[in-house]
C-alpha positions, 0 to 999 in steps of 0.5 A: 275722927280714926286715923284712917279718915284721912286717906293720903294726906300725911301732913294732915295726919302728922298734925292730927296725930302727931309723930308716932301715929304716922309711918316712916313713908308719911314722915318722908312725905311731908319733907318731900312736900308733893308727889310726882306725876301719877304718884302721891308724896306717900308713893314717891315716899314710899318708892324711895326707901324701898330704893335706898334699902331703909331709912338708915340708909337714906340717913346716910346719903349724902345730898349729893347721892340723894339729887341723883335719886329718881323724883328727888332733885335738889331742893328735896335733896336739901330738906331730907338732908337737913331734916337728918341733920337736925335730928343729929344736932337735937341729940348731939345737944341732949348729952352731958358735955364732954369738955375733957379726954380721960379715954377712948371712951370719952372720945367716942362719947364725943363723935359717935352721933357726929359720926354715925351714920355717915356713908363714908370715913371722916377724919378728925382731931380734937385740940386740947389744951394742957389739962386735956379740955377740948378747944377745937374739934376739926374735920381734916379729910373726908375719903369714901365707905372703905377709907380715907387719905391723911397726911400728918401735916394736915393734922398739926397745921391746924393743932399749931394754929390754935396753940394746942399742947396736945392732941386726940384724932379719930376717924369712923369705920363705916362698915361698923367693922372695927378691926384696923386696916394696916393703912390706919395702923401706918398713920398712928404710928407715924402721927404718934412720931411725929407729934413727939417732934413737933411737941404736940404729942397725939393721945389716941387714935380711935376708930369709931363704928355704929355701936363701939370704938377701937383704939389704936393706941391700945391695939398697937402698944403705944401708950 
């Protein structure tokens, strides 16, 4: 049997000759499950990453954008979802773990595949304890591709609930521009400031992008 004997049925060609003798589309297809009236599961596959620009894209969509897509619909809109979701968690669980904050990088190391990808600016702390061991990672906003809106007493209610002697946070730049914005830039000052009165003092703020990260703390001079 060649890979051309089985014209359209990609689940079959998935089991035949597994992931890398298959095409994006057909990988598609196979979470999709059917086709459409007069379009295969290939097809319909096929018509949506053309619509969406690529498979990056697709990764980036957010199930609700995804159920507004045409052929799409919720319980479709779950699996993609899911499927890229657990391809994130399969990577996440292949890196060394990262328990404690000794820099910007470490930080990055930490978030970058939880926040790749992304369609829009996720904001979070990390708790640490007195010798700087992560305790808790914690999502405190979610905004949209171009920003997103904290207040400082949405990230040391949670850093006081758990005890934490100190604190990192980070938030990612969709674009992949890393250059902060004078919004990022107020906010490290006043979280800088106000965990110096709180007694949790904030170690960094990190901007995250595709391919590297920025700290604010370095930017503005306030280690």
């Amino acid at each position: 049997m060649n890979m051309f004997d089985i014209p359209d049925l990609p689940r079959e060609r998935l089991m035949a000759y597994g992931g890398q003798g298959v095409s994006t589309a057909e990988l598609l297809a196979v979470i999709l499950g059917t086709g459409t009236r007069g379009r295969s599961a290939t097809k319909l596959a096929q018509h949506i990453l053309h619509s969406v620009g690529g498979i990056v894209q697709l990764a980036r969509a957010t199930p609700g954008e995804l159920v507004d897509m045409p052929g799409i619909g919720v319980a479709r809109a779950a699996r993609i979802a899911a499927a890229f979701h657990l391809g994130r968690r399969a990577m996440e669980a292949t890196l060394p773990p990262a328990d404690f904050m000794r820099n910007p990088k470490s930080l990055y190391e930490r978030l970058r595949l939880r926040l790749s990808g992304l369609s829009q600016e996720v904001f979070l702390v990390v708790a640490l304890d007195s010798r700087n061991a992560v305790m808790d990672e914690i999502e405190v906003a979610r905004g949209c591709l171009t920003g997103v809106e904290v207040h400082p007493r949405e990230v040391f209610r949670p850093l006081i609930r758990r005890a934490a002697a100190a604190a990192v946070v980070a938030h990612n730049h969709p674009s992949g521009d890393l250059r902060p914005s004078d919004e990022d830039a107020s906010l490290t000052y006043r979280l800088h400031a106000a965990g110096q009165i709180v007694g949790i003092p904030v170690l960094d703020h990190v901007v995250i992008g595709a391919t590297g990260y920025l700290s604010l703390f370095d930017e503005l001079g306030l280690r």
